[in-house]
C-alpha positions in Angstrom: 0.0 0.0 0.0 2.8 2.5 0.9 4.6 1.7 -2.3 0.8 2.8 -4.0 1.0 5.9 -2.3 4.8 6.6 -2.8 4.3 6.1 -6.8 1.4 8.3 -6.8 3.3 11.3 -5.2 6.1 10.6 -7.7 3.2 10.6 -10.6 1.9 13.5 -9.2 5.1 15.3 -8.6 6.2 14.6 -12.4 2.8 15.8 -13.7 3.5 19.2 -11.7 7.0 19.6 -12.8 5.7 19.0 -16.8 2.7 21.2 -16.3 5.2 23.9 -15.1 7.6 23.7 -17.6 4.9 23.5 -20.0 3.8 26.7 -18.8 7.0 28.4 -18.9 7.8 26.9 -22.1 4.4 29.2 -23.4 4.9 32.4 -21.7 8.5 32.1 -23.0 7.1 31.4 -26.5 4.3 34.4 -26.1 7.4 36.8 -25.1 9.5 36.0 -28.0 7.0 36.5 -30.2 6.2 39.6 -28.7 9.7 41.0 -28.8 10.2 39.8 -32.7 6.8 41.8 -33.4 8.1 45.0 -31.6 10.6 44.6 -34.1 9.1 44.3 -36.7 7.1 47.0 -36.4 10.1 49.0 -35.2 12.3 48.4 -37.8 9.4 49.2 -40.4 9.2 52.7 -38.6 12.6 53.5 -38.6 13.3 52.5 -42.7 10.5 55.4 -43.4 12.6 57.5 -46.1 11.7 60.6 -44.5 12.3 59.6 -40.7 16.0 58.8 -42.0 16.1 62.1 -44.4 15.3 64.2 -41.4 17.6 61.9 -39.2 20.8 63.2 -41.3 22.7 65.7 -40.0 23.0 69.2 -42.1 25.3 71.6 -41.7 24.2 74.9 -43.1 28.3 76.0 -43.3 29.9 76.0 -46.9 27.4 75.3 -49.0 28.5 77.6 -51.2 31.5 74.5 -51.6 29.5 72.0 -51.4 26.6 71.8 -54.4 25.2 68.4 -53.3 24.2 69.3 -50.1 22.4 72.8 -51.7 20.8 71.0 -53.7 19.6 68.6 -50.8 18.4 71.7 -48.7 16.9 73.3 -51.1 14.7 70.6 -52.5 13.7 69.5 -48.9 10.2 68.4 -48.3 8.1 70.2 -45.8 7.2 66.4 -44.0 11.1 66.6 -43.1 10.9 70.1 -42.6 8.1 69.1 -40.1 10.3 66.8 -38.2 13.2 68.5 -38.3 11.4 71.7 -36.7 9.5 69.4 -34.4 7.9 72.8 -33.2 4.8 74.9 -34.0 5.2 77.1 -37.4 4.0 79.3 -40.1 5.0 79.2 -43.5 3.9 81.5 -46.6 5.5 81.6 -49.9 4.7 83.4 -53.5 6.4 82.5 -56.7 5.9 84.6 -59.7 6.9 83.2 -63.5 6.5 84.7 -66.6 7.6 83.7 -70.4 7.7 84.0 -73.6 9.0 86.0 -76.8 10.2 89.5 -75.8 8.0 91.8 -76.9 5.6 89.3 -77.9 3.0 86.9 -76.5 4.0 85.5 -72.7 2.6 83.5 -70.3 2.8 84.1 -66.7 1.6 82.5 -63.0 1.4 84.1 -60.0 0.9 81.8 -56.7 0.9 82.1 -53.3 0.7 79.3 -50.6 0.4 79.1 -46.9 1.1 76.1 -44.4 0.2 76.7 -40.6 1.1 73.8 -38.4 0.4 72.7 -34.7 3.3 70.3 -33.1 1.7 67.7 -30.8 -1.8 68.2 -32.1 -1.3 67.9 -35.9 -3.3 69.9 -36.4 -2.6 71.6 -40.3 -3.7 74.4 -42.2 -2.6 74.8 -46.2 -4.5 77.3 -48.4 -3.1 78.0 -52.0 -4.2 80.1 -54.7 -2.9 81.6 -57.4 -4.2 84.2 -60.7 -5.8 81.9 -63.0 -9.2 81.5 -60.3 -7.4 78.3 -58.4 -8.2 78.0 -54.6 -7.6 75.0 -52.4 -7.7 74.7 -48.6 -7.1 71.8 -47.0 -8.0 72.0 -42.6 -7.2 68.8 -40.4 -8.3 69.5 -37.1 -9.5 67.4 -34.3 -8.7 64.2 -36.6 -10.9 65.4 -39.6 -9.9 66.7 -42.8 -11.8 69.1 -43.9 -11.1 70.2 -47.9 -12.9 72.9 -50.3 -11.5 73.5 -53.7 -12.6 77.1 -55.9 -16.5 77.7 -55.2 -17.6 74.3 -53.7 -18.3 73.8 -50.0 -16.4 71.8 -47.9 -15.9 68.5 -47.2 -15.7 66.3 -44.4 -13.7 62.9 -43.8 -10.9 60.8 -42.1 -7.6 60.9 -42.9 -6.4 57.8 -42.9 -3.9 57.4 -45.7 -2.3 60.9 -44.5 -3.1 62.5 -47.8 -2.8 66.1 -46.2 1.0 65.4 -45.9 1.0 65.1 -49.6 -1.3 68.6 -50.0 1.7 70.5 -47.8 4.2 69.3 -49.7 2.6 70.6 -53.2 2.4 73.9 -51.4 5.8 74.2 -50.3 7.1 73.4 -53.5 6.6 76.8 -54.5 9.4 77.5 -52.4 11.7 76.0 -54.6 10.4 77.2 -58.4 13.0 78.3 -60.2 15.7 75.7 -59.0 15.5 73.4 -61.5 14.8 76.4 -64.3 18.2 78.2 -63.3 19.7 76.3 -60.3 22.8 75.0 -62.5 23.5 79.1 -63.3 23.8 80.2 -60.3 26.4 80.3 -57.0 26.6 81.6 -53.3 28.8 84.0 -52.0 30.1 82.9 -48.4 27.5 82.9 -45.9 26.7 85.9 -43.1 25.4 85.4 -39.7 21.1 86.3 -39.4 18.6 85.9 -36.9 15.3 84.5 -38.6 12.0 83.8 -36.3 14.6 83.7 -33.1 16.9 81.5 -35.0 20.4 81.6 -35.8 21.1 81.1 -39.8 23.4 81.0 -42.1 22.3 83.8 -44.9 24.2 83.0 -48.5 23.6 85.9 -51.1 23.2 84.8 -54.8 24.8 85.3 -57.4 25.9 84.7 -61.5 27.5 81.3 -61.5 30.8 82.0 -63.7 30.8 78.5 -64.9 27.3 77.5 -64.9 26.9 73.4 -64.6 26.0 71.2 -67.9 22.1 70.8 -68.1 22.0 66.6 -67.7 18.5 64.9 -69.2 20.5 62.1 -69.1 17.8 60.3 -67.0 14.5 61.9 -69.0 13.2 60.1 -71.9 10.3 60.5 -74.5 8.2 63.7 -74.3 9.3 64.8 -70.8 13.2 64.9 -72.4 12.0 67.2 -75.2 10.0 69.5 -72.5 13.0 70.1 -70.4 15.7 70.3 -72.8 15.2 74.1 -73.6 16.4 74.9 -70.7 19.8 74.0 -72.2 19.8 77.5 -74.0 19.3 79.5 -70.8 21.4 82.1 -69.9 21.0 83.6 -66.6 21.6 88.1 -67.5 20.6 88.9 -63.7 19.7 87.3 -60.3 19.2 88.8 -56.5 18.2 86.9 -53.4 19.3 85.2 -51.2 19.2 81.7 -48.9 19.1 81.4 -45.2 19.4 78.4 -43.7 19.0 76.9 -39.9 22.4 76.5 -38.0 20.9 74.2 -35.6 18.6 71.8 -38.2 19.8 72.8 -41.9 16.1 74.0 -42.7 15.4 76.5 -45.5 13.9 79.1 -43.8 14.0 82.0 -45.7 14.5 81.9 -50.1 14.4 85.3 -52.0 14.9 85.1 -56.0 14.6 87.7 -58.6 16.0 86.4 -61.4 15.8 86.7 -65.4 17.0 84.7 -67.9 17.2 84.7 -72.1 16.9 81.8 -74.5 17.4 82.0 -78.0 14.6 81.5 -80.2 14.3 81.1 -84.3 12.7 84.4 -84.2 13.9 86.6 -81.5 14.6 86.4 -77.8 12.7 84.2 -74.9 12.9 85.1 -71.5 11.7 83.8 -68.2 11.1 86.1 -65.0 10.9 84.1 -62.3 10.4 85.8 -58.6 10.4 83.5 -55.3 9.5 84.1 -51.9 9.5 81.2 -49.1 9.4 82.0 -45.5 9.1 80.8 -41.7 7.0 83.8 -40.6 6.5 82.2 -36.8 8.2 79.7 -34.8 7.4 78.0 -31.5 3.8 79.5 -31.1 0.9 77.6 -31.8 -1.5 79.0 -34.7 -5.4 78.7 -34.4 -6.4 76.2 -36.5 -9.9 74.6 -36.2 -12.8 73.2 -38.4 -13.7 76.5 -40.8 -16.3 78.5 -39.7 -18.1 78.5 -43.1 -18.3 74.3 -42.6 -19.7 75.2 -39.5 -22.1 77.5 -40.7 -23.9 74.3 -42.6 -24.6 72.7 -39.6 -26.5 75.2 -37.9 -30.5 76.0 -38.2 -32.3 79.3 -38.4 -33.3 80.9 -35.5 -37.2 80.7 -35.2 -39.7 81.9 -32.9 -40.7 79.7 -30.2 -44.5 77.8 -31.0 -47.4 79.0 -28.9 -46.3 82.3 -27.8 -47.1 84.8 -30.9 -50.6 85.4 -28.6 -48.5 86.6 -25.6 -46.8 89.2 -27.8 -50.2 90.5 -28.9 -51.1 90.7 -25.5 -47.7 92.9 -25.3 -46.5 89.9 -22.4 -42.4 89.7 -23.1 -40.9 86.2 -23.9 -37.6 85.2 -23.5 -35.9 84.3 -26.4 -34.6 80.3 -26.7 -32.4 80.1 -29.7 -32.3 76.5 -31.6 -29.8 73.8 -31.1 -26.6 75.0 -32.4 -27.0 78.6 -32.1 -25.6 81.1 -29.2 -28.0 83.4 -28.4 -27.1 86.6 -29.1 -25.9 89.8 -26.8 
């Protein structure tokens, strides 16, 4: 009988020890899989092209030696500008382009844009318009988007793909026309020490490049080689401006350009006007940016007199007034 008992304790104590490994054996697996996931996920993050763009240190020195790295700040993206900031800003710009045959028929564009931008919230504001009737405005607040383009209404939804990243960076690529018109004919003198929104910069002025860089289409092809490829006959007559950059996070934060350039034509002259403004016009303070007022509007009812009491107002009795849902009564 004790050996019964004896064999069952051992049975028992086996079936203990397996049921506890068994369990450890799980919560081991469950961790690993969580940690692999964490990884996963992690490492998906971290290869987003503009998480590493805006991870790259810039330094706004020499540039003026250094074409590459112009040319890097000065095509930046305002998502990396957003994360490079990583603070509360304005930004308004206005680009100007004209051409055509001197003293004959021209074309021209005038545009201005506006980004206003609210760190922690997300909240984002981007208006453009420009001289041939174009309006857009695009309002995330509160996690809605809210979008109206020329004389319609606007529009309500979610935002899930992020599209309004891709509106603000359409509208702060007016900061950069004219770069790839006459970026190869021009240079910087060496940079001067400016204060812009509270930030140091480093200010380069522009100028006549006296060896201007070969035009390469080397990568274009078909109809989009033949567009471009006038640009080979350029030559840059005048240019003022300048460009100040962040010291601190290599940001564009202020472009001026007034530049004008010829072209040889079969008959006569061409020439392009181009005139650029981009600038940070506040730093570190939180715009107001909510749903637009005239959305708002929409969703509001007239104002109408309350039922049964047009008899007390004959009788010359006074009745307060009780606005409708949606309305504040007014003072």
């Amino acid at each position: 009988m004790q050996f019964w008992r004896n064999s069952l304790k051992s049975t028992k104590s086996i079936v203990l020890v397996t049921l506890c490994l068994s369990g450890c054996t799980c919560d081991n697996d469950r961790n690993r899989a969580k940690t692999e996931a964490k990884s996963r996920v992690g490492a998906r993050v971290e290869a987003n092209p503009t998480k590493l763009a805006a991870s790259e240190k810039l330094n706004a020195q020499d540039l003026h030696k250094d074409r590459k790295k112009l040319d890097r700040i000065w095509r930046m993206s305002w998502r990396e500008i957003k994360l490079r900031l990583s603070d509360h800003h304005v930004w308004q710009g206005r680009a100007q382009l004209r051409y055509g045959k001197i003293n004959g028929q021209q074309l021209s564009l005038d545009e201005e844009a506006e980004i206003r931008f609210q760190q922690g919230t997300d909240s984002l504001d981007i208006s453009v318009t420009n001289d041939g009737g174009f309006f857009q405005r695009i309002v995330y607040s509160n996690g809605r988007l809210f979008r109206k383009y020329q004389n319609g209404r606007y529009v309500t939804s979610n935002d899930l793909e992020s599209k309004r990243l891709y509106h603000a960076d359409q509208a702060f690529g007016l900061g950069t026309t004219g770069w790839d018109l006459i970026g190869r004919l021009m240079t910087l003198k060496p940079a001067t020490n400016a204060q812009i929104a509270g930030r140091a910069c480093s200010c380069y002025q522009l100028h006549k490049a006296a060896a201007p860089i070969a035009f390469d289409n080397s990568s274009l092809k078909g109809a989009i080689k033949d567009l471009k490829s006038w640009r080979i006959g350029l030559s840059l007559e005048t240019i003022e401006g300048s460009l100040c950059v962040d010291s601190k996070t290599g940001v564009p934060l202020r472009v001026e350009l007034n530049a004008r350039a010829t072209r040889a034509l079969k008959e006569g002259q061409g020439e392009l006007i181009i005139k650029v403004m981009s600038e940070f016009t506040s730093l570190n303070k939180a715009p107001a940016i909510n749903a637009p007022e005239e959305f708002l509007n929409t969703l509001r009812r007239t104002r109408r007199d309350r039922p049964g009491t047009s008899f007390l107002r004959d009788k010359g009795i006074k009745v307060l007034e009780r606005p409708d849902a949606g309305i504040k009564p007014s003072n």
